[in-house]
N, C-alpha and C positions, 0 to 999 in steps of 0.2 A: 513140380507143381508151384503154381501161385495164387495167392489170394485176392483176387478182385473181384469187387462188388462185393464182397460178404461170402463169397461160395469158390471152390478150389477150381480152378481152369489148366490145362496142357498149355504148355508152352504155344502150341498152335492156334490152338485159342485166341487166346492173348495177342497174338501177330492180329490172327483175324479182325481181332476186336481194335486193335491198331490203326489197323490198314485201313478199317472201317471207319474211323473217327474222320467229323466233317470238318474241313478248313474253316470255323469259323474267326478265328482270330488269331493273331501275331502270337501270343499266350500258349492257347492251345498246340500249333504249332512248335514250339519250343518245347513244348511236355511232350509230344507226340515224336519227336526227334531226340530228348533225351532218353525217353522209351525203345526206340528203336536202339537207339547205342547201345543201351543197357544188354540188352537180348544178343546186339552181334559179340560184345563182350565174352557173354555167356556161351554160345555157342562156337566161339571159337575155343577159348580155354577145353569145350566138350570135346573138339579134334585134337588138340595136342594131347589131352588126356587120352583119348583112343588111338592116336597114334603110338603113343606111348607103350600101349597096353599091345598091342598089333604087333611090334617091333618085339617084344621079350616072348610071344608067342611063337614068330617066327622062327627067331632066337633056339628059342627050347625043338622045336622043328628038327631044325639044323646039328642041333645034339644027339637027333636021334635016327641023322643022318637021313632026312629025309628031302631030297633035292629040290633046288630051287624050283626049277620047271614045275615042278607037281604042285608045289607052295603056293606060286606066283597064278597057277592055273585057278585054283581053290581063289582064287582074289578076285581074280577075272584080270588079274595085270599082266605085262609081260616081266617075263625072269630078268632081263633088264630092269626095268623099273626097279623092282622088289629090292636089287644088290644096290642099285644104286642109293635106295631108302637107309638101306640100313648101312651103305658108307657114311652117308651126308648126318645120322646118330649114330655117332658111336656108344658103344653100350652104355645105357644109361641107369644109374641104382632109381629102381624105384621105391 
């Protein structure tokens, strides 16, 4: 959630309301482009975060021997992919 205008918005929102702002000046534009960074900033730390969390799920999976294929399927990826994720992190404390 964030505060703009005085009332609480979705992250989507806020894009919306973004994207929406009219080119009127050099200014604006630079507020409108720092905004944006901010957002990609945030959204991406949201993936490595989920990655994160995706990987020690896996992880526990695999404890309880239950096979990649079936894993990887549940993802929608292939079992490739999935071994390949989890060599490229190696087990990580979260």
């Amino acid at each position: 959630m964030k505060i703009v205008d005085g009332r609480e918005r979705q992250i989507g929102e806020v894009a919306m309301d973004v994207v929406g702002l009219q080119e009127e000046s050099e200014q604006d534009d630079l507020e409108k482009v720092k905004i944006l960074t901010q957002m990609m900033r945030e959204h991406q730390q949201s993936v490595v975060r989920l990655g994160k969390i995706r990987r020690k799920t896996i992880r526990k999976l695999r404890v309880k021997r239950v096979p990649y294929r079936q894993i990887a399927d549940s993802c929608g990826v292939t079992d490739q992919a999935l071994f390949a994720d989890l060599r490229k992190h190696p087990e990580e404390n979260e």
